[in-house]
C-alpha positions as CSV (number, residue, x, y, z in Angstrom):
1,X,0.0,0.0,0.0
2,X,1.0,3.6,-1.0
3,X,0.3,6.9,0.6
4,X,1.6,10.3,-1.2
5,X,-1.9,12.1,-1.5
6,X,-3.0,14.1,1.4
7,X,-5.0,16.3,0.0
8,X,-8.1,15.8,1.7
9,X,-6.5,17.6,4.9
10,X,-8.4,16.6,8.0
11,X,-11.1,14.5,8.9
12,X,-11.9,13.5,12.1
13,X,-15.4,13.5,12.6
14,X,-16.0,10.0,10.6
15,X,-15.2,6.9,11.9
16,X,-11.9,5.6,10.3
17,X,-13.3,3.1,8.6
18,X,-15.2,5.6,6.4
19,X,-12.0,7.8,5.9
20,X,-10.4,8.1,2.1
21,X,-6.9,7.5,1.2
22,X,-6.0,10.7,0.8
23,X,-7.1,11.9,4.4
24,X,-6.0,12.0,8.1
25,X,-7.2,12.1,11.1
26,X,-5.0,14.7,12.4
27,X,-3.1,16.6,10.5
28,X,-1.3,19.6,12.5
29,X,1.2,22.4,11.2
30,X,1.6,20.6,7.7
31,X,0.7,22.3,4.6
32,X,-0.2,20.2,1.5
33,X,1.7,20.5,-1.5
34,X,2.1,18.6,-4.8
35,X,4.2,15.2,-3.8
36,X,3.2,14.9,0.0
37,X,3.2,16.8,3.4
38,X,5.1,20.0,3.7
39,X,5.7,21.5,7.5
40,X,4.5,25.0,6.9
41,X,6.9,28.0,7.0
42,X,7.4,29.3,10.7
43,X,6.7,32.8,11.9
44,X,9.3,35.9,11.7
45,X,8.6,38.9,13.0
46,X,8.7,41.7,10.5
47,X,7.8,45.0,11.9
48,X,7.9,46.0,15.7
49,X,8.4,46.1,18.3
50,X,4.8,48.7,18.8
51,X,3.9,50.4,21.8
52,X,1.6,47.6,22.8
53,X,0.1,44.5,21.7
54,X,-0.5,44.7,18.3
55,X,-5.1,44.5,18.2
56,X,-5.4,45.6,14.4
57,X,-4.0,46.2,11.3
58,X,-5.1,48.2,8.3
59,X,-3.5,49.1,4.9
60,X,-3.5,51.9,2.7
61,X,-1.3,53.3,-0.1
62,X,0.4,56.6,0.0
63,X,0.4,58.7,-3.4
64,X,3.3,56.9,-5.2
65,X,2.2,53.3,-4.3
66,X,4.0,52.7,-1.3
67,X,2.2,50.8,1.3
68,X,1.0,52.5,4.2
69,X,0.6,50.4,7.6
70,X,-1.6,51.6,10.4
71,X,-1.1,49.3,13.4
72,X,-3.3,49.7,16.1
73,X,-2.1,48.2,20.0
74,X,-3.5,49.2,23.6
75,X,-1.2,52.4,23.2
76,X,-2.3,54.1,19.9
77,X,-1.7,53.7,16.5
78,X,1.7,54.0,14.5
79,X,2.4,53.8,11.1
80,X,4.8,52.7,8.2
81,X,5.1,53.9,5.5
82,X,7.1,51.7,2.6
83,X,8.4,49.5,5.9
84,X,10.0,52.6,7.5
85,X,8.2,52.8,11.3
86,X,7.4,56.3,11.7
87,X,8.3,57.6,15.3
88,X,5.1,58.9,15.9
89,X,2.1,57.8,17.9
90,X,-1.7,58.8,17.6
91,X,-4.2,57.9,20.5
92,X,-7.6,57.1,19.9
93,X,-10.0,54.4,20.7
94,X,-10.8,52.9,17.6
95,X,-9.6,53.3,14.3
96,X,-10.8,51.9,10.4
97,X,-9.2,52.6,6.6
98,X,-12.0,53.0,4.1
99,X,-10.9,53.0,0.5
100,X,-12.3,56.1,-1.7
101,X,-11.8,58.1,-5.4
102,X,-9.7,60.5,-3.7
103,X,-7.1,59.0,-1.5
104,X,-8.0,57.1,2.1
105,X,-10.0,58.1,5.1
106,X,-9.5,57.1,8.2
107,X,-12.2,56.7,10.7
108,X,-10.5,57.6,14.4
109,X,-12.9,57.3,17.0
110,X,-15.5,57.5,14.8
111,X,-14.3,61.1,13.5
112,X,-13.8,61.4,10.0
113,X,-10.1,62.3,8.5
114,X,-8.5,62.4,4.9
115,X,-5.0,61.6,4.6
116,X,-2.7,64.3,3.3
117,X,0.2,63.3,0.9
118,X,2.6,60.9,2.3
119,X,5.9,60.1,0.2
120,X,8.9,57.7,1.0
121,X,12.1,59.6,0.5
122,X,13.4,56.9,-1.7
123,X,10.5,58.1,-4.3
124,X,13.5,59.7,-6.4
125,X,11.9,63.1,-8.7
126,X,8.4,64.1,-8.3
127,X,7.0,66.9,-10.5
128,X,5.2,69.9,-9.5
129,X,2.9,72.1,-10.9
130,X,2.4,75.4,-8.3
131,X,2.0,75.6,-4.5
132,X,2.7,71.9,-3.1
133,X,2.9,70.3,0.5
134,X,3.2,67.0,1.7
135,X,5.0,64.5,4.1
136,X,8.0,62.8,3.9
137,X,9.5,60.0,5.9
138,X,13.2,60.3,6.5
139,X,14.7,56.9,6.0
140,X,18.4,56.0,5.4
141,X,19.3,55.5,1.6
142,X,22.8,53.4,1.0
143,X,24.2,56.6,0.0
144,X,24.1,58.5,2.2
145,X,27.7,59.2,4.3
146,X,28.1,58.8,7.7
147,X,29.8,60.5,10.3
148,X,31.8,57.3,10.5
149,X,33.1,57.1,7.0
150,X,35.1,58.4,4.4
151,X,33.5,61.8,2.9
152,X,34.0,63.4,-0.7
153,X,36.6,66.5,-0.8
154,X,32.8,68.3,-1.8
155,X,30.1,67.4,0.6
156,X,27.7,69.9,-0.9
157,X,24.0,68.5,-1.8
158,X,24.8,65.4,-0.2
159,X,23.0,63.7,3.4
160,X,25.1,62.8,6.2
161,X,24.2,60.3,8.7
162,X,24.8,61.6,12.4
163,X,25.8,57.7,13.9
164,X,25.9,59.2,17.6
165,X,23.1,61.2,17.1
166,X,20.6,58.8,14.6
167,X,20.1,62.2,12.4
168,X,20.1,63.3,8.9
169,X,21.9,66.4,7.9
170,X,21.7,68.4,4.6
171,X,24.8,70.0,3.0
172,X,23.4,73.2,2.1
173,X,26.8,74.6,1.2
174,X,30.1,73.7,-0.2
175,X,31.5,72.2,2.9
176,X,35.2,70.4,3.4
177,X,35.4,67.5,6.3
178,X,36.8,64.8,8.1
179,X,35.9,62.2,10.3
180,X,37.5,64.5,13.2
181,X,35.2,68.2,12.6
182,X,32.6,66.7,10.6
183,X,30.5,66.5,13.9
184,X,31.2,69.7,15.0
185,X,30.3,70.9,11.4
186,X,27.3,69.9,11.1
187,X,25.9,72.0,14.1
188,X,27.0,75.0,11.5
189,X,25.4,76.9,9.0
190,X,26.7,74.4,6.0
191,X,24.2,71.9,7.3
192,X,20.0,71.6,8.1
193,X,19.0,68.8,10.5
194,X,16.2,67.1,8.7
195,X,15.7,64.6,11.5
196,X,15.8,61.1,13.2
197,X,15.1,58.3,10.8
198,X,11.7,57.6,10.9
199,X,10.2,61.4,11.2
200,X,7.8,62.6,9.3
201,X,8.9,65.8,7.2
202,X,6.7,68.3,6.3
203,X,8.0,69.8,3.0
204,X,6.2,73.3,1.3
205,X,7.1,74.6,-1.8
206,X,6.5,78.3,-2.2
207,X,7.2,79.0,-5.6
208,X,4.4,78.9,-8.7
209,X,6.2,77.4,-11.4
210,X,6.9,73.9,-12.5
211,X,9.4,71.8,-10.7
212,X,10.8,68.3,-10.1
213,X,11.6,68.0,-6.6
214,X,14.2,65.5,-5.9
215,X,12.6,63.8,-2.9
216,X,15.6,61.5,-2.5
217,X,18.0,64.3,-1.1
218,X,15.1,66.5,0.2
219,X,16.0,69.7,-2.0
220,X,15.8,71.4,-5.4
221,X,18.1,74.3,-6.4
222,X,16.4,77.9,-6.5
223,X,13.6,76.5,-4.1
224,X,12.4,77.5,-0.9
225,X,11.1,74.5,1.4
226,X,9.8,74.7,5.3
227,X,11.8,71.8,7.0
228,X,9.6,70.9,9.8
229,X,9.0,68.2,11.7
230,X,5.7,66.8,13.0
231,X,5.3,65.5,16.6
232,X,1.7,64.3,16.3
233,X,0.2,61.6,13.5
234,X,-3.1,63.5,13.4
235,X,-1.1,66.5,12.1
236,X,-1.1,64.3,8.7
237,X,-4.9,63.8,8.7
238,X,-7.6,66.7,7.4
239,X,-10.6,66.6,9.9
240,X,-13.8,66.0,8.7
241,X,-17.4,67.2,10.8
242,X,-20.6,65.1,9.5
243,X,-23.3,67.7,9.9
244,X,-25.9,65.4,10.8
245,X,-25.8,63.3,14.1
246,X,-26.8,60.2,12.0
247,X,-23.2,60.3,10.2
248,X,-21.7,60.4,13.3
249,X,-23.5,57.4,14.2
250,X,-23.0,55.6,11.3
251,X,-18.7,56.2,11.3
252,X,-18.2,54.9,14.4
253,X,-20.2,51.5,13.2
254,X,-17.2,48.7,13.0
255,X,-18.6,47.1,9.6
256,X,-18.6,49.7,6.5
257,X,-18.7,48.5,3.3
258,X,-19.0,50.1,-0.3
259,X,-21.6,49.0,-2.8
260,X,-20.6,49.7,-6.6
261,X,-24.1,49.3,-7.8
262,X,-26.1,52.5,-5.9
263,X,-21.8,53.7,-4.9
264,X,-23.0,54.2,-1.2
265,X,-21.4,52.7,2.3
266,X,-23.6,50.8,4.3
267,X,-22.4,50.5,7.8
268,X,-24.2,48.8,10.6
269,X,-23.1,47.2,14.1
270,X,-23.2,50.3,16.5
271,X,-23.4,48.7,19.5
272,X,-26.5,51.4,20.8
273,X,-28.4,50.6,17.5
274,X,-27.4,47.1,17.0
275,X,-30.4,46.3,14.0
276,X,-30.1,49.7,12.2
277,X,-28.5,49.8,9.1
278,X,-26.8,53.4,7.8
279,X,-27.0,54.4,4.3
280,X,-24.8,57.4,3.0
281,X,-25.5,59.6,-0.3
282,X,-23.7,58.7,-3.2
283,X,-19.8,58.8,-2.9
284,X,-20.4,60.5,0.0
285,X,-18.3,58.2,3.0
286,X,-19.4,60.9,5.8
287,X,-22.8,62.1,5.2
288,X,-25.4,60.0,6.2
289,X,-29.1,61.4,6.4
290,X,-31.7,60.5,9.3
291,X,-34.5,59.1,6.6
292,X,-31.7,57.0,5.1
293,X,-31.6,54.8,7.9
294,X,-33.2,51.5,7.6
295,X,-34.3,48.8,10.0
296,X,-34.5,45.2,7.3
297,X,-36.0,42.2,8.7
298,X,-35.8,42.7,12.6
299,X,-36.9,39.6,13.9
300,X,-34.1,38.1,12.7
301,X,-32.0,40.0,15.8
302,X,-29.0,41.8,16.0
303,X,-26.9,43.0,12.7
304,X,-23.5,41.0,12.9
305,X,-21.6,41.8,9.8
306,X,-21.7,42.9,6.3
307,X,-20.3,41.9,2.9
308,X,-20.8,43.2,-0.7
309,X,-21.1,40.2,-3.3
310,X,-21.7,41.0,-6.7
311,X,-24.6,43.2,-7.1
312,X,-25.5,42.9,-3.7
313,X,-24.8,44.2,-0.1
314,X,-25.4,41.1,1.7
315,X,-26.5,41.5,5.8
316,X,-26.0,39.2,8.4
317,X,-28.0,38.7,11.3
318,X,-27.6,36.6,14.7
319,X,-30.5,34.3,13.3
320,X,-30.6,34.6,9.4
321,X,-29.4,36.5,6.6
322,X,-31.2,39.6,4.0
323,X,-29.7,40.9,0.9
324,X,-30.4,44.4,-1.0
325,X,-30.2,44.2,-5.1
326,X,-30.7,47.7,-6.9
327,X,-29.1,51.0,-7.9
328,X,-30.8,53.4,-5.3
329,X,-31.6,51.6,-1.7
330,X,-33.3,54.7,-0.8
331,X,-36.0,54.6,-3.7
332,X,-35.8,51.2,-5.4
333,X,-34.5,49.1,-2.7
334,X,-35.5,45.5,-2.3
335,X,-34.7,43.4,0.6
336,X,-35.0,39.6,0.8
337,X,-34.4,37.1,3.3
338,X,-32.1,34.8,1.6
339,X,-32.9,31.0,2.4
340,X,-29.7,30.6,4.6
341,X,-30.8,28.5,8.2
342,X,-27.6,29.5,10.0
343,X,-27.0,33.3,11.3
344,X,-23.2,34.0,13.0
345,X,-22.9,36.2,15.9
346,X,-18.8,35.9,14.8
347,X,-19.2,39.1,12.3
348,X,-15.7,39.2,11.6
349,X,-15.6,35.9,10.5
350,X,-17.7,37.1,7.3
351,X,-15.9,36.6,4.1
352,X,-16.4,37.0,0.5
353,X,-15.6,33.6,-1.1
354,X,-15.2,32.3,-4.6
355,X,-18.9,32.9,-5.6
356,X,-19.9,32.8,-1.9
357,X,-20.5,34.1,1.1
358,X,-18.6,32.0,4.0
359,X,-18.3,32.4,7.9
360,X,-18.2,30.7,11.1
361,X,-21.7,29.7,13.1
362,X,-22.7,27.8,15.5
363,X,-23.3,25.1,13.5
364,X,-19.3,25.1,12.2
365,X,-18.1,26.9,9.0
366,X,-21.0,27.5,6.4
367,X,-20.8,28.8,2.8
368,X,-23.5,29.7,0.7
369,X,-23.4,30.8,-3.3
370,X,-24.0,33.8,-5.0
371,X,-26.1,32.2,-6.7
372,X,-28.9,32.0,-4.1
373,X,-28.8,36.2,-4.7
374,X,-30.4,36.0,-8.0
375,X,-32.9,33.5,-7.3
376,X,-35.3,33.3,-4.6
377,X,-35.6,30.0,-3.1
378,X,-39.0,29.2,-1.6
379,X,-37.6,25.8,-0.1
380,X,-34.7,24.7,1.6
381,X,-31.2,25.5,-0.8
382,X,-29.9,22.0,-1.9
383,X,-26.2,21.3,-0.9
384,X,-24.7,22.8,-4.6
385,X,-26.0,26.2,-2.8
386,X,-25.6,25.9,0.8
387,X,-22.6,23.7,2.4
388,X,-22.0,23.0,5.8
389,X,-17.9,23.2,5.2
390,X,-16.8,21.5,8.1
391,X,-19.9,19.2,8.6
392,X,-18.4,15.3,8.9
393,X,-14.7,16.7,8.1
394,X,-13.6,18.2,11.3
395,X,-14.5,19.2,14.6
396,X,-14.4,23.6,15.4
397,X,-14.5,24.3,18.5
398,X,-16.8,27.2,19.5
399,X,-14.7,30.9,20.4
400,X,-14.1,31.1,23.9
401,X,-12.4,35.0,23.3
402,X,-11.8,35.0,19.5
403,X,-13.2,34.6,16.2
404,X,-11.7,36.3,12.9
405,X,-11.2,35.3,9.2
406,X,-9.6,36.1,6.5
407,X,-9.4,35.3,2.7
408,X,-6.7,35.0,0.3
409,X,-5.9,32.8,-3.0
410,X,-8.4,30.1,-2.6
411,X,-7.8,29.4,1.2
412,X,-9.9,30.7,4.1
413,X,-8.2,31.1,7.6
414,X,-10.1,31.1,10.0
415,X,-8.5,32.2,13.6
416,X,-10.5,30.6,17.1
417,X,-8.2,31.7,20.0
418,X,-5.1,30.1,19.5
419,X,-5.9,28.1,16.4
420,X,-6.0,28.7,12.8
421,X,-7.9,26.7,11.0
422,X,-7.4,26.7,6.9
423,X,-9.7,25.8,4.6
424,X,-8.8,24.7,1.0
425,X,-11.6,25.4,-1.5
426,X,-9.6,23.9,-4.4
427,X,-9.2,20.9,-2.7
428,X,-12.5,21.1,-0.4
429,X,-9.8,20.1,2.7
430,X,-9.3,21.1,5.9
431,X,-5.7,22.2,7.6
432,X,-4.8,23.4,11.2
433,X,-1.8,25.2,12.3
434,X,-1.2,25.5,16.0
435,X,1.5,27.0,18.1
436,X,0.9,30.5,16.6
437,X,0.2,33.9,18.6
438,X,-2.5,35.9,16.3
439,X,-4.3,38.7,17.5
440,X,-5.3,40.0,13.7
441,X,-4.3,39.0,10.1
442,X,-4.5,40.9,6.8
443,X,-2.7,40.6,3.9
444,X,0.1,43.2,2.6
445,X,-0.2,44.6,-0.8
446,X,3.2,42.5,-1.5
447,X,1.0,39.4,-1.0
448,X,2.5,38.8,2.8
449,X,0.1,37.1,5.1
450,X,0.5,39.6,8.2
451,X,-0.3,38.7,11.8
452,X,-0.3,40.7,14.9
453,X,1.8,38.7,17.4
454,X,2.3,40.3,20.8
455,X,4.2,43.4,20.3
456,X,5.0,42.9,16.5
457,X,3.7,42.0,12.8
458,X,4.9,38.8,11.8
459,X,4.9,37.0,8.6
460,X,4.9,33.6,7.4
461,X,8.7,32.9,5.7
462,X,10.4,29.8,4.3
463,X,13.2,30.8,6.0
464,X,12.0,30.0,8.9
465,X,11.8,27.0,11.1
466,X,10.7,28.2,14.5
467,X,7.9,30.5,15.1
468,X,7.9,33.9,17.0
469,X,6.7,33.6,20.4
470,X,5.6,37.3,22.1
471,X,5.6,35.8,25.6
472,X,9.3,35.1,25.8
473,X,10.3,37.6,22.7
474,X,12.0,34.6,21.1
475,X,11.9,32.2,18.1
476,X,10.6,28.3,19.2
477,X,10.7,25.2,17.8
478,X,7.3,23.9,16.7
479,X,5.4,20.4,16.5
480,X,4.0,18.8,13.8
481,X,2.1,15.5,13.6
482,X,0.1,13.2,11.3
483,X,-1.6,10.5,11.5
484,X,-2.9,8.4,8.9
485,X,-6.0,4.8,9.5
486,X,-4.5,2.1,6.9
487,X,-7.8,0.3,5.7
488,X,-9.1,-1.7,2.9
489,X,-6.0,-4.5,4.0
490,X,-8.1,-7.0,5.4
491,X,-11.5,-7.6,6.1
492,X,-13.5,-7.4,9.4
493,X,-13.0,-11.2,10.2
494,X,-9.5,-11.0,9.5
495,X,-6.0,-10.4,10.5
496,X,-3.0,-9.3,8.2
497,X,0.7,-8.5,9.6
498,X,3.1,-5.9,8.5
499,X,6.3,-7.1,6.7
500,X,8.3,-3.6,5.7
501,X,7.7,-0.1,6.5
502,X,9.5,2.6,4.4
503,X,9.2,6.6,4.4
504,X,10.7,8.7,1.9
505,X,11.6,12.0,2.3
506,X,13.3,15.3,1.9
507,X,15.4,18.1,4.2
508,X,15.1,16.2,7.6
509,X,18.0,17.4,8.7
510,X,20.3,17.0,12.2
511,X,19.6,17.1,15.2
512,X,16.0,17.5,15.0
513,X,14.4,13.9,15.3
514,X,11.2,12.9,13.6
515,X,9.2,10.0,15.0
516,X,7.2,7.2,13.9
517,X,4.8,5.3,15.0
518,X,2.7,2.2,13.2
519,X,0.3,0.6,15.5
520,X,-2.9,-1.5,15.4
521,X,-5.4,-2.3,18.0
522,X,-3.3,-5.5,19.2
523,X,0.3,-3.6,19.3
524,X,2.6,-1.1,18.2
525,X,6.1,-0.3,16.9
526,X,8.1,3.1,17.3
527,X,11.1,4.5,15.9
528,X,12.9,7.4,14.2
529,X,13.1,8.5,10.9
530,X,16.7,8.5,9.1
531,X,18.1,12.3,8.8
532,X,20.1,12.8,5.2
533,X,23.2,13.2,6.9
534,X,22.6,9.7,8.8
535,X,23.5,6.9,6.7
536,X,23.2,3.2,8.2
537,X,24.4,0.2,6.0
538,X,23.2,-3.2,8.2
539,X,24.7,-1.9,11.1
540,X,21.0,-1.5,12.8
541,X,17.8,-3.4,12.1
542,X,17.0,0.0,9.8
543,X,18.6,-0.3,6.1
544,X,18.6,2.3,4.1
545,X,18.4,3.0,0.3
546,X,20.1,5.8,-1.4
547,X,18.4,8.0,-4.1
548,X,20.3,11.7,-3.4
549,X,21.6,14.2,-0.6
550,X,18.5,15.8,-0.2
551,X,16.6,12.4,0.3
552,X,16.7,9.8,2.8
553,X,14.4,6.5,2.9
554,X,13.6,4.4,5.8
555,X,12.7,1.1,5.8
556,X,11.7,-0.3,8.8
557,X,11.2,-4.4,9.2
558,X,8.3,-4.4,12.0
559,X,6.0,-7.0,12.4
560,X,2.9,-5.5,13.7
561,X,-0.5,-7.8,13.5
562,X,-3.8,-6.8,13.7
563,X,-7.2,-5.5,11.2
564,X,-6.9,-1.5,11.3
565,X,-3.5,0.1,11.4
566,X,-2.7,3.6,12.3
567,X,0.3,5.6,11.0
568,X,1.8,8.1,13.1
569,X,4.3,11.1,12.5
570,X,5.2,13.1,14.4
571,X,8.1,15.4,15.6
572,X,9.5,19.3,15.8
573,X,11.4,21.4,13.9
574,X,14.7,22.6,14.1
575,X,15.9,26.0,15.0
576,X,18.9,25.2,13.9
577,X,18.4,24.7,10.0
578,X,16.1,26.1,7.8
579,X,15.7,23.4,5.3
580,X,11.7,21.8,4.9
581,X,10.8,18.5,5.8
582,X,9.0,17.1,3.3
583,X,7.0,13.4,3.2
584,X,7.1,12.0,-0.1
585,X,5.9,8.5,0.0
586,X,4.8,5.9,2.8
587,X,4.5,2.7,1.6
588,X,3.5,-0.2,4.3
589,X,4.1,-4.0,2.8
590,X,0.7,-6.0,4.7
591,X,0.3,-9.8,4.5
592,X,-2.7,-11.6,5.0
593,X,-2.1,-13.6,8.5
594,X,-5.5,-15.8,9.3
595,X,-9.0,-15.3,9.8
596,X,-9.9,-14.1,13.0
């Protein structure tokens, strides 16, 4: 018998007997790839450390593409800009990114803001046409000098880096130095203190005609800029009043959403109107008037989320689900009750799904199509339209603190307090990683999965073989297991008895051990896998058969009887080497013994 194929993840809510070939029973901190088991990338940390424990995370993009970070912890909000970690902090209770046609507004304890221009200084030459201001974060380029180094006999138009003092300085004029009065230089007139690495710069230009700033060395000949720092992050944003109490309302709501059919945001989830649902005028993400405030299908309880699919700004409610189709939901407006039996009081684990709609209830993880939008269902949806995901595959546990999603290239993740559960739609399988610290996810615009982990942002890397743990500030090894029922051997009335074990596979490398395990319900066997650096020729009852040096293959001569077997493996990874363990191939060698 032959096992490579794992792609039908987990499933342990069937009795073994029932299972498939290509699924487990438990199948932890392994991801599935083409040719066997994979043990998933570990955990790095990436930006950090914050002032606090890192609760949110939203994105934005400044006005040259560069991705903009706002991480949200106990202590504030802070922000990067293009990776750079400004050294600013904003306090405020809550805080939300809403995407629209002129930039990105921020909602900051329910207040309304705009976002003025935000530029990395590693942008290089921007143009400009009249009277211009913006921000500018202060970063170290590779060519810049340093107060450590070797200058040119000319320093004039370049930056020096102040090592001492962590500042950037400015030649303004033509300036000889050395590496002995180049400090006391710079506190002359030659020189303007732009700032510490990480500040945000507020340049102005003055002039009316046409320029191109050079924003890598912060000037431009016959200019005149202000140079001035800012000490507070709202400094950045432009305040915006709603006029009418209802907008106020309907800003600090935590689920806003656009609809590009009638281009209006729908917000809802205010926790003093918990069933009223906000509607603002047209491309309008701040005004939202009184009579435009609807109260769909009460009796199905409390609003709990929102999603747009399609046409449609779909609702969800603690007992059922409504839908609005139309251009104008404040003169043609058409609610429905859509045919779905579950609600979710686990709003944030509402996601937009390949021509669905999928989140967490109390019944497990439930999708239904887009499909069931367009046609109204006077019975109960068949199983094409409405799937229980995680009915008979595996068992979720219900959120004792937690309960968050998120959605990216055909795999749901789905975070209950310290698990994360994945979820396959290509190959309709079930994964689980544990061992991980995730307060938030998101995804970066560079396609980065991004986690809040304690005090930091972590990503998933290759690289990596340990995962970052917040508690002790440290990297740590993590476990991974499988284990696979053996079936179809034998019959009931029978008994068969293993001959030859052998396990192929790739990167298990020294000193980490991996461990296996074949048992059955009369006895079992354990051992070790071979690392590719551990080569045994007869010396031990293990024999091994060379195919390359990335590869090792070990056969194991156990004699295990019994009707069901069970295939265990199991071990931890090595924070000493970075290379993957991979499992290729198991193939077990079972002889019919005698009828029971």
């Amino acid at each position: 018998m032959n096992f490579y194929d794992f792609s039908g993840g987990i499933v342990n809510q069937k009795s073994p007997y029932l299972l498939k070939k290509d699924e487990a029973l438990e199948l932890c901190n392994f991801d599935v790839e083409q040719g066997g088991l994979t043990v998933r990338a570990g955990t790095i940390p990436k930006y950090g450390p914050f002032s606090g424990d890192v609760q949110s995370i939203h994105k934005a993009l400044s006005v040259k593409g560069h991705e903009i970070l706002f991480v949200k912890s106990e202590e504030g909000v802070e922000m990067l800009v293009g990776g750079v970690k400004c050294n600013l902090r904003m306090f405020c209770a809550s805080f939300k990114v809403l995407p629209i046609i002129d930039g990105f507004a921020f909602l900051i304890s329910g207040t309304p803001y705009h976002l003025q221009s935000v530029y990395r200084r590693v942008d290089g030459i921007l143009p400009i046409t009249g009277v211009w201001s913006g921000y500018v974060v202060l970063e170290r380029l590779s060519d810049d000098y340093s107060t450590r180094g070797d200058f040119p006999s000319d320093l004039y138009e370049t930056n020096i880096w102040d090592e001492d003092t962590k500042t950037l300085y400015y030649a303004k004029a033509h300036t000889n130095a050395n590496r002995d009065n180049i400090k006391e230089l710079l506190l002359g007139s030659q020189f303007v203190a732009l700032g510490h690495e990480g500040d945000l710069v507020y340049l102005q230009y003055t002039q009316a005609s046409e320029i191109q700033l050079n924003l890598k060395k912060l000037y431009h000949e016959h200019t005149n800029f202000t140079y001035a720092m800012s000490y507070a992050l709202s400094q950045i944003f432009r305040q915006i009043s709603p006029v009418e109490k209802t907008g106020q309302k309907a800003c600090a709501c935590p689920y806003i959403v656009w609809h590009p059919a009638s281009m209006r945001y729908f917000a809802a989830g205010h926790p003093d109107y918990p069933t009223a649902l906000f509607i603002s005028e047209p491309n309008d993400w701040y005004t939202y008037l009184p009579e435009n405030v609807l109260y769909p299908h009460l009796h199905l309880g409390k609003i709990t989320g929102l999603s747009v699919v399609e046409k449609s700004v779909v609702v969800a409610y603690e007992h059922g689900w409504s839908h609005y189709v139309g251009s104008d939901p404040t003169e043609d407006g058409q609610w429905s009750l859509l045919s779905v039996p579950d609600g979710t009081r686990y709003g944030d684990t509402v996601c937009t799904t390949p021509g669905s709609v999928s989140f967490l209830s109390d019944s497990g993880l439930v999708s239904f199509s887009a499909s069931m939008l367009t046609v109204q269902m006077l019975y109960s949806p068949s199983s094409s339209l409405y799937k229980f995901l995680s009915k008979e595959k595996i068992a979720l546990p219900m959120p004792k603190e937690k309960a968050f999603a998120f959605y990216r290239n055909g795999i749901y993740y789905l975070i209950v307090d310290d698990t994360m559960y994945l979820y396959h739609f290509t190959l309709g399988a079930f994964l689980c990683y544990r061992g991980l610290t995730c307060q938030c996810i998101t995804e970066s615009y560079g396609g980065d999965i991004l986690m809040g982990s304690g005090k930091y942002v972590t990503v998933f890397s290759n690289s990596a073989s340990t995962d970052y743990d917040p508690k002790t500030d440290s990297q740590i090894p993590f476990s991974y297991s499988v284990k696979i029922p053996i079936l179809g051997a034998v019959d009931a009335t029978a008994l068969a008895r293993s001959e030859e074990l052998a396990v192929v596979t790739k990167s298990l490398s020294c000193p980490a051990d991996c461990h296996i395990r074949l048992s059955s319900e009369r006895e079992e066997k354990e051992g070790t896998l071979l690392h590719t650096n551990h080569l045994s020729y007869g010396k031990t009852p293990w024999q091994y058969r060379y195919r390359d040096s990335a590869f090792s293959e070990t056969v194991l001569p156990w004699q295990v009887t019994g009707n069901l077997f069970f295939l265990e493996i199991f071990g931890a990874t090595n924070p000493q080497e970075t290379l993957p363990f991979q499992i290729y191939n198991i193939y077990l060698k079972l002889k019919k013994e005698r009828d029971k």
